[in-house]
C-alpha positions as CSV (number, residue, x, y, z in Angstrom):
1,X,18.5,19.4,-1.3
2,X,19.9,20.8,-4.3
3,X,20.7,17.5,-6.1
4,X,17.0,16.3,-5.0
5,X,15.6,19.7,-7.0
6,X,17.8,19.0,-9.8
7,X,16.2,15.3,-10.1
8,X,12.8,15.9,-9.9
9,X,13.2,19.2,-12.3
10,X,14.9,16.4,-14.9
11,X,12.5,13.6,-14.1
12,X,9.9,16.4,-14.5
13,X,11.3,17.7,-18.2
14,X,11.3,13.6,-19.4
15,X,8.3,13.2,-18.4
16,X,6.7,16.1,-20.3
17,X,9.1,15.0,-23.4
18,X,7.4,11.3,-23.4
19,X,3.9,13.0,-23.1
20,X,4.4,15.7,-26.1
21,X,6.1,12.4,-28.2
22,X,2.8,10.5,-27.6
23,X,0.4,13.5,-28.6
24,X,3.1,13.8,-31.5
25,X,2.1,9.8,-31.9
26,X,-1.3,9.7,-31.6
27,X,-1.2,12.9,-33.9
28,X,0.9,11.0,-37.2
29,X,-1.3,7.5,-36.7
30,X,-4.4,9.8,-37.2
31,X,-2.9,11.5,-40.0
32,X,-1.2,8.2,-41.7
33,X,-4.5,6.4,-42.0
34,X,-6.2,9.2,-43.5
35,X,-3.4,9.6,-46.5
36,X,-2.6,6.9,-49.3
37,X,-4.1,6.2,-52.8
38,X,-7.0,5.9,-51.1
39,X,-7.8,9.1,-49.1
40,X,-10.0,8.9,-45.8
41,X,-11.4,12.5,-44.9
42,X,-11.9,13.8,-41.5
43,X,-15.4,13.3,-41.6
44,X,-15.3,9.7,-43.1
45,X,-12.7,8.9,-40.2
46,X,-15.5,10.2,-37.4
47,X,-18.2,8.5,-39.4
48,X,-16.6,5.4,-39.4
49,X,-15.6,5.5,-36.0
50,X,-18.9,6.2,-34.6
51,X,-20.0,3.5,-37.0
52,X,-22.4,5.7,-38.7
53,X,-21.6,3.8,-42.1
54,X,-23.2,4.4,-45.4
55,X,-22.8,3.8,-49.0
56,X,-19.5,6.2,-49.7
57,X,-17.7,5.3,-45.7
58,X,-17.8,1.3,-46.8
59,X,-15.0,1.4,-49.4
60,X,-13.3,3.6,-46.9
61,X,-13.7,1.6,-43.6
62,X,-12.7,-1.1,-45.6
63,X,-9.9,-0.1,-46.3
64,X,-8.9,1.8,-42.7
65,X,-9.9,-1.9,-41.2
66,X,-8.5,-4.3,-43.1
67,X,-5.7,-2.5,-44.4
68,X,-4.5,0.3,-43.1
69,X,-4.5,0.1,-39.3
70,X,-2.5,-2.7,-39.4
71,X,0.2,-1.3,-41.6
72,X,0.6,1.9,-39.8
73,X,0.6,-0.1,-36.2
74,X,3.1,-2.4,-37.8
75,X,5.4,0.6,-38.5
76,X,4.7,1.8,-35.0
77,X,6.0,-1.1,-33.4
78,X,8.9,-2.0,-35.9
79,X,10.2,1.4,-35.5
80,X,9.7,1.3,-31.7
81,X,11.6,-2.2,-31.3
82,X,14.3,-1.3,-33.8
83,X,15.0,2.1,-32.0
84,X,14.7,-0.1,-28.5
85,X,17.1,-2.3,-29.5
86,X,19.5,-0.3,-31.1
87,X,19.3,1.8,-28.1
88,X,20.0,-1.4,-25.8
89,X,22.7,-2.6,-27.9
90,X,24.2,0.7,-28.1
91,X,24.5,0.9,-24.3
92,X,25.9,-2.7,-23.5
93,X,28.8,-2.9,-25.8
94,X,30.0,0.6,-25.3
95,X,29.5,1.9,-28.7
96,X,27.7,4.4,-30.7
97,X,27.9,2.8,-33.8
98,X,26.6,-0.1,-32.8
99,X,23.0,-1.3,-34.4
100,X,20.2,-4.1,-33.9
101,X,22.3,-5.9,-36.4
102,X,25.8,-6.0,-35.1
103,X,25.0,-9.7,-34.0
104,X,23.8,-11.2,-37.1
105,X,19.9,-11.3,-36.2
106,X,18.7,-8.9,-39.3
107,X,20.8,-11.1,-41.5
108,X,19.7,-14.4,-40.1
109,X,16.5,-13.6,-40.0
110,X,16.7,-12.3,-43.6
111,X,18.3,-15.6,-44.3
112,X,15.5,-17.7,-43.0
113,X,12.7,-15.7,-44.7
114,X,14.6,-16.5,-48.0
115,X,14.8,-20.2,-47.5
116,X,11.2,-20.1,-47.2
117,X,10.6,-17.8,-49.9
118,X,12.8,-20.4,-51.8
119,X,10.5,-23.6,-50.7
120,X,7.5,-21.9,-51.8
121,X,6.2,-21.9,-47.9
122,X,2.9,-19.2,-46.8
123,X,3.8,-16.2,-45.3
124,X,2.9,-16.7,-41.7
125,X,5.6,-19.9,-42.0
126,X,7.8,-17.6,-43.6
127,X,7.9,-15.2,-40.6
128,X,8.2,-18.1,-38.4
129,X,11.1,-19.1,-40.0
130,X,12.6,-15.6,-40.2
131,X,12.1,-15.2,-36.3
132,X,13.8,-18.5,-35.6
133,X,16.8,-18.2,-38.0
134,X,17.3,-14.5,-35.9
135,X,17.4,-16.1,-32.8
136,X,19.5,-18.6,-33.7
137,X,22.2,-16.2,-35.5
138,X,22.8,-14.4,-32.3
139,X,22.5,-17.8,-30.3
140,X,25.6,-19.2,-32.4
141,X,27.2,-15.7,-32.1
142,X,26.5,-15.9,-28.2
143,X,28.0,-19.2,-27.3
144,X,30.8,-19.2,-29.7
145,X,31.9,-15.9,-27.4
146,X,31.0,-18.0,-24.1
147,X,33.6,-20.2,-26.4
148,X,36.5,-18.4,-27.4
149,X,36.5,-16.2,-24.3
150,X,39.4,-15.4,-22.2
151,X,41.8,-16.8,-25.7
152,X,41.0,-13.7,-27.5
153,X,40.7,-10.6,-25.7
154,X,37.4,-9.1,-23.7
155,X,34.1,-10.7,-23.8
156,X,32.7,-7.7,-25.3
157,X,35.2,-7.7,-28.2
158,X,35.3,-11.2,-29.1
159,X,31.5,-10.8,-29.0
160,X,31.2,-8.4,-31.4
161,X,33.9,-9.9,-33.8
162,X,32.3,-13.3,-33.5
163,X,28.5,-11.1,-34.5
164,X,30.1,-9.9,-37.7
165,X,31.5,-14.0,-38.7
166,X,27.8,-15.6,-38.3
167,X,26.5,-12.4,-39.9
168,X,28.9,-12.8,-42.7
169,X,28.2,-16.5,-43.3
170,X,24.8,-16.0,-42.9
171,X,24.8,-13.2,-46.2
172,X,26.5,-15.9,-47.9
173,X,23.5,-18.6,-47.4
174,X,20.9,-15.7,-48.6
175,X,23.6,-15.4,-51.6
176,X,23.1,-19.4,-52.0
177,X,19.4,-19.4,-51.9
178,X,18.9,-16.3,-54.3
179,X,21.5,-18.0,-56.4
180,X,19.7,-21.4,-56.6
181,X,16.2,-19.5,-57.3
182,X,14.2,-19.0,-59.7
183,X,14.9,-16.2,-61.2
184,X,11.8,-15.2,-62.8
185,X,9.6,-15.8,-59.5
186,X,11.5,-16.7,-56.5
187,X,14.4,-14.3,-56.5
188,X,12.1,-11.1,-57.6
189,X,10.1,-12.1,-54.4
190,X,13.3,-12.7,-52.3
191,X,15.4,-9.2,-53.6
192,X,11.5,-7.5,-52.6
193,X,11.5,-8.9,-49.3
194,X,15.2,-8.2,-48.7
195,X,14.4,-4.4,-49.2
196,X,11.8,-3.8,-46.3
197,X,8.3,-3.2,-46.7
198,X,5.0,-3.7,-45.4
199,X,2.8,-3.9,-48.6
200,X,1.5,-7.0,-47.5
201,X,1.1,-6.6,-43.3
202,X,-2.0,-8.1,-42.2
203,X,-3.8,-7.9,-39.0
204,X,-2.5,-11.4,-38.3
205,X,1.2,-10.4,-38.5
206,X,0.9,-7.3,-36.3
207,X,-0.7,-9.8,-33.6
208,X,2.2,-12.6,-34.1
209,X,4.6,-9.4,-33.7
210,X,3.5,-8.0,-30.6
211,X,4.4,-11.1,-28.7
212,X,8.1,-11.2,-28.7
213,X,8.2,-7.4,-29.0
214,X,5.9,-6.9,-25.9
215,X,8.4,-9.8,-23.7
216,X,11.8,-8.1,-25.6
217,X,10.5,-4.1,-24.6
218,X,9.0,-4.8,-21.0
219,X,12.5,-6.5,-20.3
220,X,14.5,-3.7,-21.7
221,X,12.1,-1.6,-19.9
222,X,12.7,-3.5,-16.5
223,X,16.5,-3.4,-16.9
224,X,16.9,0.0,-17.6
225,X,18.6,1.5,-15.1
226,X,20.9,-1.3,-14.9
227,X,21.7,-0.6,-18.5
228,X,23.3,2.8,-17.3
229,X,25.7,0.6,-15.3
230,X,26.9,-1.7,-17.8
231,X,28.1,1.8,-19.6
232,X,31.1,1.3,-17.3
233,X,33.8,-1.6,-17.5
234,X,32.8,-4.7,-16.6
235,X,34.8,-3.9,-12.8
236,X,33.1,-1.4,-12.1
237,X,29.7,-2.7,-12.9
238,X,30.5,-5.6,-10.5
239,X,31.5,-3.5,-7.7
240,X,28.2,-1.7,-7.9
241,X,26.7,-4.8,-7.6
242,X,25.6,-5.8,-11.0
243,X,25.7,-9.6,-12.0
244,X,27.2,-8.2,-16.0
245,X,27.1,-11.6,-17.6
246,X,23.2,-12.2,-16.7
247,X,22.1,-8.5,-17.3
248,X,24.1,-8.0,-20.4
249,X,22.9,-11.6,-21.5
250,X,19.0,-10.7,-20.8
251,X,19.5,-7.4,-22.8
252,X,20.9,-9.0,-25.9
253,X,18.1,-11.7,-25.6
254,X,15.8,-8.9,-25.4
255,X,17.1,-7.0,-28.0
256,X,17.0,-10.0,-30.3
257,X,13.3,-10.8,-29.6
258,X,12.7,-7.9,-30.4
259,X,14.7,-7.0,-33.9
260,X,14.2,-10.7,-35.1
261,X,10.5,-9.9,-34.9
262,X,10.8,-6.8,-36.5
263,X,12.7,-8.3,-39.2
264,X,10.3,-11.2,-39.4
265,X,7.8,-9.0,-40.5
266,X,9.1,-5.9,-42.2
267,X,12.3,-7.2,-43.6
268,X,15.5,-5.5,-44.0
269,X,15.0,-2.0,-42.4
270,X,18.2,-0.6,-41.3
271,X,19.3,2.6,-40.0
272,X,16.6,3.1,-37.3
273,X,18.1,1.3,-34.6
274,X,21.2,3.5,-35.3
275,X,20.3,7.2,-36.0
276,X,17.2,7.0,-33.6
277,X,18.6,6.2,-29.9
278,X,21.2,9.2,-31.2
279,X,18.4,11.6,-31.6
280,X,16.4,10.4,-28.2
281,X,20.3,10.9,-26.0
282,X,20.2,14.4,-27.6
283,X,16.8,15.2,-26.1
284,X,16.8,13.2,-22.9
285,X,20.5,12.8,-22.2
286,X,22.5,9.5,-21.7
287,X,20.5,8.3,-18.8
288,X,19.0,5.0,-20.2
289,X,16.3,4.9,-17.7
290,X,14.7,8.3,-19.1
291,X,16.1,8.2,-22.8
292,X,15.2,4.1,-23.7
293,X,11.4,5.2,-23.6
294,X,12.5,8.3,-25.8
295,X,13.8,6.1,-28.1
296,X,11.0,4.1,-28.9
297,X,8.6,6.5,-29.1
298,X,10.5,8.2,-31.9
299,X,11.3,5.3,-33.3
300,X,7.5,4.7,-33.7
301,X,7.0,8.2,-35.3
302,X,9.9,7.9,-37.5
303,X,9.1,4.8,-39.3
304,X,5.1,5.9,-39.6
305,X,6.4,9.2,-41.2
306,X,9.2,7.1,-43.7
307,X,6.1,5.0,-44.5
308,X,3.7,7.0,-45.0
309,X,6.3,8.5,-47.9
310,X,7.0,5.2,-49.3
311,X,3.7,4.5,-49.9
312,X,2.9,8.7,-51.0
313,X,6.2,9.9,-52.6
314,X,5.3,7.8,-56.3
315,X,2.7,6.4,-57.7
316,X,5.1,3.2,-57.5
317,X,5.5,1.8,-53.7
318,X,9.6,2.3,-52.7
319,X,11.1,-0.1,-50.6
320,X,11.0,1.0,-46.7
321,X,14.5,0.1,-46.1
322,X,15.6,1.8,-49.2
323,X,13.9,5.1,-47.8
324,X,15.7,4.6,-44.3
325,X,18.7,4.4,-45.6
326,X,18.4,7.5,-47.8
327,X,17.2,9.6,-45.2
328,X,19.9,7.6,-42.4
329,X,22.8,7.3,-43.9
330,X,22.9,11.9,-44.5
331,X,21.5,12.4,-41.3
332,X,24.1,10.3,-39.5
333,X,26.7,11.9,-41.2
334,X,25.7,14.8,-39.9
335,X,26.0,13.7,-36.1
336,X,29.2,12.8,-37.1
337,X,30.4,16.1,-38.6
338,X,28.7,17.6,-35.4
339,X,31.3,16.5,-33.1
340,X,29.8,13.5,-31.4
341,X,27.9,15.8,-29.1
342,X,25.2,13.2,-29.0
343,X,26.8,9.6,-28.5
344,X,27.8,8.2,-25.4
C-alpha cells in the first residue's frame, strides 16, 4: 500500500511539473512574438487576434503572421526534438555525455546542406538534402556496427566508436565543399548556415519539420518506459523481456528523425540535447517515462528564450548555435563540478 501511495504521490508531482512547464510555454511564445525590432504590444496582439485590424495592427500582424510565429514555433520544436533526442540517446548508450550528435547526424546533415549550398540549389531542396545526408550518416554508422560486431568489443561500444569515424569523415566533406566554394558567396552562406539560425524560417519549413519530428517524438514517447530498461546491460534487459536490438534500434531511428530534421532546418545548434535532458533528470528523476516529456518541454522553452536573445541582445542577429554554446558549455561545467548529482 505504501509503494502504491509513493507512485501516485510521484506520478502526481510529474504531472503538475509538465503542467507548470506548459503555462511556463505558453507564457514565453506569448512574450517572444511580442519582442524583436519590431515590437507587438499587448493590445496590438488582442487586436490582431480578434481580427480587429486597422491602419497601425497591419504592419504588425504582418509581421506576427508571416514572420514571427513561425520562427518562434520553429525554436519550439527544434529545442523540443533536440532535448528528446539527446535525452533518448543519453539513456540507450548508458552515457551522460552523450548528445543527438554522437552518431554523425548533425554533421551529415550539415554536410548535405553544404553540398547544396555549394550547387546553388533553393532552400526547401537544401533541407531535403540535409535531412537525407542525416539519415544516411547514422545509417552507415548503424550497419557498419551490425558489421564489425562481436570482432571488436560490445555493440554499444563499437557503435559509438564507429558514430565518431562517419562523423569525422563527414566534417572532412563539409571541409571539401567550403574549400571548393566560392569564397565571396558560397562559403559566407555555408560558414552562416553552419552556425545555427533561423533568420530565414518560413511557415513552409516549420510544416516540412513537424513531420519527421511528430513520427521521431510519438515513438520515443511510445517507448518510453522501455527506455528505462535498456539503462541496464543488455542481459538484463533481455531477461525482463525486452527485444534490445529492435528497441534500441527504433530509438536511434527515432532520435535521428528527429535531430536530422532539426538540423535540416536550424543548422548546427549544439548543446541542447546535452545540458537539457540533465536539467529535466534533476527535476523529474531518472525515470524516462516521466522525465522524456520534461525534457522536451524545456527544451522548447530553452531555445525560444536563447532566440529570443539572439535576435534582441545586438542590433546585429548572433548565430543561435554560437549562443547555445556560450550559455552550454559554463552551465555544463557546472553539473560537472556539482558532482554528477544529475546524470544517470
Amino acid at each position: 500500500m505504501k509503494g502504491k501511495s509513493k507512485y501516485k504521490k510521484s506520478g502526481g508531482r510529474n504531472l503538475l511539473l509538465n503542467i507548470i512547464l506548459l503555462v511556463v510555454l505558453a507564457a514565453v511564445f506569448t512574450g517572444s512574438v511580442m519582442i524583436g525590432r519590431f515590437r507587438i504590444t499587448p493590445g496590438e496582439l488582442l487586436d490582431i487576434l480578434t481580427g480587429n485590424f486597422s491602419d497601425d495592427t497591419s504592419s504588425a500582424a504582418l509581421v506576427l503572421y508571416e514572420v514571427r510565429i513561425a520562427r518562434i514555433a520553429a525554436a519550439a520544436v527544434i529545442g523540443a526534438g533536440l532535448s528528446a533526442a539527446g535525452a533518448a540517446y543519453q539513456g540507450i548508450f548508458r552515457n551522460p555525455m552523450v548528445s543527438p550528435d554522437i552518431l554523425g547526424a548533425a554533421t551529415g546533415a550539415s554536410f548535405g546542406a553544404a553540398l547544396a549550398i555549394l550547387l546553388g540549389l533553393g532552400t526547401f531542396v537544401t533541407q531535403i538534402f540535409a535531412f537525407v545526408s542525416g539519415l544516411a550518416a547514422v545509417a552507415i554508422a548503424y550497419f557498419s556496427c551490425s558489421f564489425l560486431n562481436g570482432r571488436s568489443g560490445s555493440a554499444t561500444t563499437t557503435l559509438v566508436l564507429t558514430g565518431m569515424v562517419v562523423s569525422a569523415v563527414f566534417s572532412a566533406f563539409i571541409s571539401i565543399v567550403k574549400f571548393v566554394g566560392d569564397p565571396y558567396d558560397t562559403l559566407p552562406t555555408i560558414t552562416f548556415w553552419l552556425m545555427g539560425g533561423l533568420t530565414y524560417v518560413t511557415k513552409g519549413d516549420v510544416w516540412v519539420m513537424a513531420v519527421p519530428f511528430l513520427a521521431g517524438i510519438s515513438v520515443l514517447m511510445a517507448l518510453r518506459w522501455k527506455l528505462n530498461l535498456l539503462t541496464f546491460n543488455d542481459e538484463e534487459a533481455r531477461s525482463m523481456g525486452v527485444d534490445t536490438t529492435l528497441v534500441r534500434s527504433l530509438v536511434i531511428l527515432a532520435a535521428t528523425l528527429v535531430s536530422s530534421s532539426a538540423v535540416a532546418v536550424g543548422g548546427m545548434i549544439g548543446w541542447v540535447g546535452l545540458i537539457i535532458p540533465h536539467i529535466a533528470r534533476m527535476l523529474a528523476g531518472p525515470d524516462y517515462s516521466k522525465m522524456l516529456s520534461v525534457s522536451a518541454l524545456l527544451g522548447s522553452i530553452f531555445l525560444m528564450v536563447v532566440d529570443d536573445a539572439a535576435r534582441c541582445i545586438f542590433a546585429q542577429e548572433i548565430p543561435l548555435g554560437v549562443l547555445t554554446a556560450i550559455i552550454g558549455a559554463p552551465f555544463f561545467l557546472y553539473l560537472m563540478y556539482q558532482g554528477r548529482r544529475s546524470f544517470l
